[in-house]
C-alpha positions in Angstrom: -8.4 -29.2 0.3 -9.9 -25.6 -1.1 -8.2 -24.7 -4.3 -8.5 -21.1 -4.9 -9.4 -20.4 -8.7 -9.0 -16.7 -10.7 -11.9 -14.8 -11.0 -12.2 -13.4 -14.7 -15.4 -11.9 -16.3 -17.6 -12.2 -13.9 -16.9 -15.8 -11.9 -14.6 -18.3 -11.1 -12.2 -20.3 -13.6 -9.1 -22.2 -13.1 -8.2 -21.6 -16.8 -4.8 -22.9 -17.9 -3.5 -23.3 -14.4 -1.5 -26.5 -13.5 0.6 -25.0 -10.9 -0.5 -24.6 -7.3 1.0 -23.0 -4.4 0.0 -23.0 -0.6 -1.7 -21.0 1.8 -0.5 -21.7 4.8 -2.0 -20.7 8.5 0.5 -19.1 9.8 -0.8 -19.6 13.9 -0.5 -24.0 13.1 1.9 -23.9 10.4 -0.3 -26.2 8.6 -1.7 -25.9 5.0 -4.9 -25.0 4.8 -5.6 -24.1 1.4 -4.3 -24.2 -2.1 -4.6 -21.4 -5.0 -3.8 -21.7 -8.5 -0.7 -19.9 -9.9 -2.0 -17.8 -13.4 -0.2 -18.7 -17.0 0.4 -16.1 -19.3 -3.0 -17.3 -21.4 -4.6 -16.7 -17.9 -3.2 -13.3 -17.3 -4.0 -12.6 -21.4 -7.8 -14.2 -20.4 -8.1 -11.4 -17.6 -6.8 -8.2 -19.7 -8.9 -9.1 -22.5 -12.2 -9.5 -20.4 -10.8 -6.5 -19.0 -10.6 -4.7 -22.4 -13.6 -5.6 -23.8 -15.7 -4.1 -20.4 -13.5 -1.1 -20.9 -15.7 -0.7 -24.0 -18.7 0.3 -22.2 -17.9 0.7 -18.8 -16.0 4.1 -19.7 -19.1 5.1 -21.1 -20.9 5.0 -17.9 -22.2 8.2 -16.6 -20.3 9.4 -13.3 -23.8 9.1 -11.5 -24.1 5.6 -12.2 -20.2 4.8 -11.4 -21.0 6.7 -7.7 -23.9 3.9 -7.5 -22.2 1.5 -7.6 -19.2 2.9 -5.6 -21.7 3.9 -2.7 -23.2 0.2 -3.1 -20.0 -1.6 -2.7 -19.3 0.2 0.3 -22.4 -1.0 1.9 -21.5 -4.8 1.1 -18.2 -4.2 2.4 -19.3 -2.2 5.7 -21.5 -5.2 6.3 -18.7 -7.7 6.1 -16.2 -6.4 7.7 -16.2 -8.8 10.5 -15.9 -11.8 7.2 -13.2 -10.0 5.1 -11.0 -9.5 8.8 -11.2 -13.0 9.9 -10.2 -14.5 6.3 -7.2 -11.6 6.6 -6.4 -13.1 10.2 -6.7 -16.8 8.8 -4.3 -16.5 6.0 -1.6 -13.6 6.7 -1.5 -14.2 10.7 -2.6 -9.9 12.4 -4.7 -10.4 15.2 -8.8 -9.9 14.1 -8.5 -6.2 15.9 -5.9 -5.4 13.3 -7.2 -7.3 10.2 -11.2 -5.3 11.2 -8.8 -2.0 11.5 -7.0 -2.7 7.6 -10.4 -2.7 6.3 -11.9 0.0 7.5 -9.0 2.3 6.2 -9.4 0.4 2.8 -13.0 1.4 3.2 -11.9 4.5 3.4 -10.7 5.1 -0.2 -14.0 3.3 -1.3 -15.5 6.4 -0.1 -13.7 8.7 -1.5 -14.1 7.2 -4.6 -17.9 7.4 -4.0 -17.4 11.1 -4.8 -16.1 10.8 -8.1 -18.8 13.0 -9.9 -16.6 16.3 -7.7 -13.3 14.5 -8.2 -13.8 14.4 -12.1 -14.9 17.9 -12.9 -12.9 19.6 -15.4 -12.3 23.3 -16.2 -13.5 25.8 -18.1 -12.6 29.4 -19.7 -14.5 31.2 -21.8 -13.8 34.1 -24.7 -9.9 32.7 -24.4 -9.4 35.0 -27.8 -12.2 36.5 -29.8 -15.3 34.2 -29.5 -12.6 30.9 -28.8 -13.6 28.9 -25.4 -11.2 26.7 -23.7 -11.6 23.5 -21.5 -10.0 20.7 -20.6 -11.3 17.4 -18.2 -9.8 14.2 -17.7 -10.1 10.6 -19.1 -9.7 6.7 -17.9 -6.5 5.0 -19.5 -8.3 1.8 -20.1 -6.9 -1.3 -18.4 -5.3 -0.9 -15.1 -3.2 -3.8 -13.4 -2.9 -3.8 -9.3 0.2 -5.9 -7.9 -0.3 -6.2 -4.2 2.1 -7.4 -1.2 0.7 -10.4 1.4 0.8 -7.5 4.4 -2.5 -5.8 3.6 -4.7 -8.4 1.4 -7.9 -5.7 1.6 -5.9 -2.3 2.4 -3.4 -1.8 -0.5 -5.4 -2.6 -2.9 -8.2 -1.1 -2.1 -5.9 1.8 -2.3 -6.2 1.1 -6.4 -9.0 -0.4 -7.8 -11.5 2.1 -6.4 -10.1 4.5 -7.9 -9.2 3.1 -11.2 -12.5 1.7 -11.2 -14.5 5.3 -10.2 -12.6 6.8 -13.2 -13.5 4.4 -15.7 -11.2 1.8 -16.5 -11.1 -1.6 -15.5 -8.8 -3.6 -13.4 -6.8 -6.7 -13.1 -5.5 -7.5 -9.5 -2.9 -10.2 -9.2 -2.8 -10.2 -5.0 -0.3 -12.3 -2.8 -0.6 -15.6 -3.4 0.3 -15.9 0.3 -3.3 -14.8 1.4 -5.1 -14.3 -1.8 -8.7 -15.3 -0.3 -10.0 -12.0 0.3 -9.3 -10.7 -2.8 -12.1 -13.1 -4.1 -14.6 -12.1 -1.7 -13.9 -8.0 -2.7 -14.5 -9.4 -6.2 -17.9 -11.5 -5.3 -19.0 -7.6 -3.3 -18.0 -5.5 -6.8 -20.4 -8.2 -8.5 -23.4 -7.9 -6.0 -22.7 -3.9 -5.7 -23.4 -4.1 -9.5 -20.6 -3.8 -11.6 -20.3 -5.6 -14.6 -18.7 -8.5 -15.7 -15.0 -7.5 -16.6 -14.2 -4.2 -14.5 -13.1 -6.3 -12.0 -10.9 -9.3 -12.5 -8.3 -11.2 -10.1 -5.5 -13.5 -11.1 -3.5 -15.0 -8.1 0.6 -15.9 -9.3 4.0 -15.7 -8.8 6.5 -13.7 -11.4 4.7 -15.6 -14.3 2.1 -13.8 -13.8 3.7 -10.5 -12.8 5.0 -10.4 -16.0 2.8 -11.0 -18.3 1.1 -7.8 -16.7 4.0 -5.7 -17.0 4.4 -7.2 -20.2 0.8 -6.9 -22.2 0.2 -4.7 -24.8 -3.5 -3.9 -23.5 -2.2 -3.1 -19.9 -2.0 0.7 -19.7 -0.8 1.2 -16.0 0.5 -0.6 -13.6 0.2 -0.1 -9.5 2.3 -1.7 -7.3 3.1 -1.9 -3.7 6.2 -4.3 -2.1 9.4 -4.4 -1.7 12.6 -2.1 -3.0 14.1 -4.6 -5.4 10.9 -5.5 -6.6 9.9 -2.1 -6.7 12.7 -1.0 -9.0 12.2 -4.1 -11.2 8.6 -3.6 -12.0 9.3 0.4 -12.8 11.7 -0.5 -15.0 10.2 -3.8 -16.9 6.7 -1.4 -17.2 7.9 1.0 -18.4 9.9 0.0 -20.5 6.4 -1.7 -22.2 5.6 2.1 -22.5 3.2 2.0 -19.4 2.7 4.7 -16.9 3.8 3.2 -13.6 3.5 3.6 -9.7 5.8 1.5 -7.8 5.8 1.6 -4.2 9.2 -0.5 -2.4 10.5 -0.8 0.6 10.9 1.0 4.1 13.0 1.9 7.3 10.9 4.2 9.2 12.7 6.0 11.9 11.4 7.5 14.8 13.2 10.4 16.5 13.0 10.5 20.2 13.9 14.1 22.2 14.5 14.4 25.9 11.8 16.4 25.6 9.2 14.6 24.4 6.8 12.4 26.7 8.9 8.9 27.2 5.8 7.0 28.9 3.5 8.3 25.2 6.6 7.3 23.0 7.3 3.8 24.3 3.1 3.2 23.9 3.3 4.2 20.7 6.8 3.2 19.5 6.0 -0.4 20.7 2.2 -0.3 19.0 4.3 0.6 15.7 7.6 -1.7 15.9 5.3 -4.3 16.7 2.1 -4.2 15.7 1.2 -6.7 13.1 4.5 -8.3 14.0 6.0 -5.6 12.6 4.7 -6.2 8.8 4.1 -3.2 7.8 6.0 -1.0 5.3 5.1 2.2 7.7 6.0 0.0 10.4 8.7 2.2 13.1 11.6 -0.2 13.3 14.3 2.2 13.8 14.5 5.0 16.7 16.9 7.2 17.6 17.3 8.3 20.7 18.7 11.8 20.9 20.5 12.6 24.5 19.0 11.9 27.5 16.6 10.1 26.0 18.4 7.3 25.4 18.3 4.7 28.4 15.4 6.1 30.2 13.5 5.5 26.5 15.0 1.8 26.3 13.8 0.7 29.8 10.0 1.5 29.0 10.4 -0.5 25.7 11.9 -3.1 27.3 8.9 -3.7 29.6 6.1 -3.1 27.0 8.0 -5.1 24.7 8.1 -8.4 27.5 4.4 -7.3 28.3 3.0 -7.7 24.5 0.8 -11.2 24.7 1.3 -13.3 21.5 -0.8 -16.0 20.0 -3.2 -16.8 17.3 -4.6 -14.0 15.5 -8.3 -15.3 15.6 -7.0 -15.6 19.7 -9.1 -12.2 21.0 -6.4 -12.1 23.9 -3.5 -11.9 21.3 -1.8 -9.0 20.7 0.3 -10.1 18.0 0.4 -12.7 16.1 2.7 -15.2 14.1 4.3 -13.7 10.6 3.5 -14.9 7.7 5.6 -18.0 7.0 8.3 -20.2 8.2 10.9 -18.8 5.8 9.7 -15.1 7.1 10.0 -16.3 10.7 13.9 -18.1 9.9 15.0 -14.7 8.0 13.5 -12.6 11.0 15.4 -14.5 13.4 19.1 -14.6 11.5 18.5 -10.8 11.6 18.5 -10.9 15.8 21.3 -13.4 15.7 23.8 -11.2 13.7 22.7 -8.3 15.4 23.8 -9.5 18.3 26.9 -11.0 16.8 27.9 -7.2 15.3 27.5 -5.8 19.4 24.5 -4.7 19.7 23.0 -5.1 23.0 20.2 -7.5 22.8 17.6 -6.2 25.6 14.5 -8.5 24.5 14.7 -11.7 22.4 11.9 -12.9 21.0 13.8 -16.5 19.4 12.3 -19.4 19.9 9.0 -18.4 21.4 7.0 -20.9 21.5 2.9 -20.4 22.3 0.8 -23.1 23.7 -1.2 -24.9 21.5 0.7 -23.7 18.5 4.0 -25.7 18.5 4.6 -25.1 15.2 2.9 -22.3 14.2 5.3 -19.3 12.5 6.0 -17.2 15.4 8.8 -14.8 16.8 8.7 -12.8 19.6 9.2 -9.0 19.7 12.9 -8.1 20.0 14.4 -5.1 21.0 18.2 -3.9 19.9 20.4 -1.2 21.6 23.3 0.5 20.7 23.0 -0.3 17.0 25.6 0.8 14.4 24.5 2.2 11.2 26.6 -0.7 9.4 24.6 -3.4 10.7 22.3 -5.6 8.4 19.7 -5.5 11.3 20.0 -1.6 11.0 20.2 -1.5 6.9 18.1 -3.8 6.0 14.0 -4.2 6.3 13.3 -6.9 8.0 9.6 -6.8 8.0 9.0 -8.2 11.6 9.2 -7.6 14.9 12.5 -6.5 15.5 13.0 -3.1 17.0 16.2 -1.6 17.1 17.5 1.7 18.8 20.2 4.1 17.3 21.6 6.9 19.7 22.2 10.7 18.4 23.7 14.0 20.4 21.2 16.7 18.7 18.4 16.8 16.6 20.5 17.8 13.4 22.2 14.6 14.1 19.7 12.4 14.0 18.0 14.4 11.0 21.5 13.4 9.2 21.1 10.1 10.1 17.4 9.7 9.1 18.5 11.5 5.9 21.1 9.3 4.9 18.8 6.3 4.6 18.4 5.1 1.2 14.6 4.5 2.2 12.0 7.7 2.2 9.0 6.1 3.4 7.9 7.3 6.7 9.0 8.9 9.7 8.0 10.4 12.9 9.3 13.1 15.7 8.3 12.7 19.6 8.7 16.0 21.6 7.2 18.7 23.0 8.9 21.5 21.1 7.3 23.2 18.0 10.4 24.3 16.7 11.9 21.2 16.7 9.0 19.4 15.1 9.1 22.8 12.6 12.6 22.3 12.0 12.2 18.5 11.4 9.3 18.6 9.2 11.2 20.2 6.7 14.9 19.2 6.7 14.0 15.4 6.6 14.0 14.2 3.1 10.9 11.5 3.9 7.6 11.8 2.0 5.6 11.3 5.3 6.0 12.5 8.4 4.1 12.3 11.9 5.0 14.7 14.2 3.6 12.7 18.0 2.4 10.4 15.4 4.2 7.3 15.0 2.4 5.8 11.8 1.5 8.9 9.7 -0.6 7.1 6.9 -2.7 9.9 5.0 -6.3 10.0 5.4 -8.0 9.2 1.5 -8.1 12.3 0.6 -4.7 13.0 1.2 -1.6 10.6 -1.1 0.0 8.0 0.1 3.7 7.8 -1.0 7.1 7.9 0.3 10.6 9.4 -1.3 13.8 8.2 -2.4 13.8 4.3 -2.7 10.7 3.9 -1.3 8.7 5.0 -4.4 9.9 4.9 -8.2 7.5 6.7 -10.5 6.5 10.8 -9.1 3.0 10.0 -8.5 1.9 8.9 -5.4 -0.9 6.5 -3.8 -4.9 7.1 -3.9 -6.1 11.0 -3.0 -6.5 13.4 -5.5 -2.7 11.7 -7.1 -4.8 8.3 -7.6 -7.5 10.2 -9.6 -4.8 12.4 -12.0 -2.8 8.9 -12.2 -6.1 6.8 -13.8 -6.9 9.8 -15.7 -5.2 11.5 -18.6 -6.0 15.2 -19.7 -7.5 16.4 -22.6 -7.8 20.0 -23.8 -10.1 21.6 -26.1 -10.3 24.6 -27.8 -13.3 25.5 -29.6 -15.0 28.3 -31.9 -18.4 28.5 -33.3 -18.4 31.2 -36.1 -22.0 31.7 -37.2 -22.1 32.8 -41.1 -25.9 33.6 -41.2 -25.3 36.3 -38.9 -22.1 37.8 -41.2 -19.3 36.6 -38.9 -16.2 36.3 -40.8 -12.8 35.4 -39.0 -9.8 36.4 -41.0 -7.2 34.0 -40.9 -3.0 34.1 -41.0 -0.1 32.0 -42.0 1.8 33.4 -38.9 1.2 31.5 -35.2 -2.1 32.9 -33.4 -2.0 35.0 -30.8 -4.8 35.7 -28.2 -7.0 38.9 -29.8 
């Protein structure tokens, strides 16, 4: 069986690992792979190769850092098709998806690529009497990545670009669900280039999670997950005095008017609920239905929800796939049985679908929930599958409370055909992104990624011009030159200085 090692300056090593966990595919069920589970002395290994490639890597002109950006992009342009089917293989999306997660994690490689214009600093001159001013930014040294099993390529391509482009180095400790692709970004950096060190992975569980938050030599930490874990790794971080970005958990609404085109909202309310059976963290599992709306809105995802065709991911007829383990698939399903226990009305249930060929592979079907009471664990909880449920509201305003009161802050989206009402909603919901006919508004890479309330702890959000200030640290200088040979003489005071 494969046993998937660390890569740490430049190659391969198993290091102190003993322990091993599994890598299941989730389409069979079976095991198809093992990867070792990082020590402490593994994790120390990593940030010291890290530290000593800080050394001379921050000393690499910007030209030569856009190089190599603009080289790894081309590697991983050209193996897009390889990096998608290892992220179907191992985390379960159909191919279509996995290609699709790459590309926008290909995304951020190239805006990285202009670093040179993202790193230009400012200038004043004659501030006071022959005094210039200037300030520009610096790297922060080494930079950890901790990375959910949703997006193996995406989220954290959403970090160590950037960190990377800016001048640190990195240590990525990925899922250990699906932890190959991580290796085979790692194997591109090296051919695009970049030395031994920038770019290190260490696969584990909380061992190794906190040894990162926990090292001396670590100077930020970016992390992506859930809520609880969220909160947890703020805390711990900082608490090691590093500056942190924590990304947790979601409950996206979506907010559906009589207005609004119901044939356009149930296509893309069932692409989002279910999509990537439904793991996603800007995945739409709640909508509200305002009005009208309501049953004429349920019907039509009803029938797309029966009509979605599920199977193996590496299947090109599937639509969806399995989730990600038999634990994930268990949970998912408790979630539709007390659902329906609490009253809601359960118009699709995807329990105990079983696809041909793949008796025991870690699937559940799309399920839809109606009439669901903001009390319910099905409604309160993330459930990170595909599980759909429907809320019902009289007005907008309503539903704006209801999205409001929602501990989470991650995403949200409007469908109607009124500017107003999109105006209005825009800004009274307290959500850090918002799609307006858009029902997954993920920023391009030059916008920030990040969401509000629960679902981010730390204030600086996700790649975009927030990635570069949050790699980077400022630095001001003020500077004179008096010139004696030419008679200058600048009188000087006890009191403060002012500007003259």
């Amino acid at each position: 069986m494969t046993t998937i090692e660390h890569w740490i300056g430049g190659g391969t090593t198993a290091g102190a690992s003993t322990r091993r966990g599994a890598v299941w595919d989730p389409a069979t069920g079976r095991r198809q792979a093992e990867v070792l589970l990082a020590e402490p002395s593994d994790v120390d290994a990593a940030v010291r190769s890290a530290a000593k490639a800080f050394e001379s890597w921050r000393e690499v002109s910007l030209s030569r850092r856009a190089r190599i950006m603009f080289a790894f992009r081309e590697l991983v342009h050209r193996n897009v098709d390889r990096l998608a089917r290892i992220v179907s293989e191992e985390h379960g999306k159909v191919l279509s998806d996995a290609k699709g997660e790459v590309v926008r994690g290909l995304e951020v490689v190239e805006f990285a690529c202009g670093i040179p214009q993202l790193l230009k600093g400012e200038f004043s001159e004659q501030v006071s009497t022959d005094v210039d001013a200037y300030a520009f930014r610096q790297p922060l040294g080494v930079c950890a990545g901790i990375t959910p099993f949703n997006f193996p390529v995406m989220v954290p391509m959403w970090m160590h670009p950037m960190a990377i482009a800016t001048g640190n180095t990195f240590v990525l400790k990925p899922s250990e669900r699906d932890p190959s692709a991580s290796m085979l970004v790692a194997e591109l950096y090296a051919e695009a280039g970049l030395p031994d060190g920038v770019f290190n992975v260490v696969h584990g569980d909380k061992t190794a999670v906190d040894a990162l938050l926990d090292h001396e030599d670590v100077a930020a930490v970016s992390f992506v997950g859930s809520t609880p874990i969220a909160r947890y790794v703020h805390g711990r971080a900082s608490a090691s005095g590093k500056r942190v970005q924590a990304l947790g958990g979601a409950k996206n609404h979506a907010v559906v008017l009589p207005d609004a085109d119901l044939d356009f909202a149930a296509d893309h309310l069932t692409a989002a609920g279910y999509g990537s059976a439904g793991q996603r963290c800007m995945a739409i599992s709640a909508v509200v239905a305002v009005g009208a709306a309501g049953d004429a809105l349920v019907e039509r995802l009803r029938d797309r929800a029966r009509a979605i065709r599920v199977g193996a991911g590496t299947d090109p007829d599937s639509e969806m796939g399995p989730v990600i383990t038999a634990d994930a698939r268990d949970r998912i399903v408790g979630y539709v049985d007390r659902g329906e226990r609490a009253g809601a009305d359960l118009v699709v249930d995807g329990r105990g679908l079983t696809v041909p060929g793949h008796a025991d592979g870690f699937f559940v079907g799309p399920s839809l929930l109606d009439h669901v009471g903001t009390g319910m664990d099905v409604y309160t909880d993330e459930i990170f599958g595909p599980v759909l449920v429907v809320l019902r509201a009289g007005s907008l305003d309503e539903a704006i409370d209801l999205v409001n009161a929602n501990p989470y802050g991650n995403g949200t989206a409007i469908f109607t055909s009124s500017g107003h009402a999109a105006q209005r909603f825009q800004r009274r919901v307290t959500v850090g992104m918002v799609g307006i006919n858009v029902p997954i508004p993920v920023p391009m890479a030059f916008y920030s990624f990040g969401g509000w309330k629960d679902s981010l702890f730390g204030d600086t959000h996700i790649h975009g011009a927030e990635g570069v200030r949050f790699y980077t640290r400022a630095k001001a200088v003020t500077s004179r030159w008096p010139d004696a040979a030419y008679g200058e003489h600048h009188r000087t005071h006890l009191h403060f200085p002012t500007a003259v």
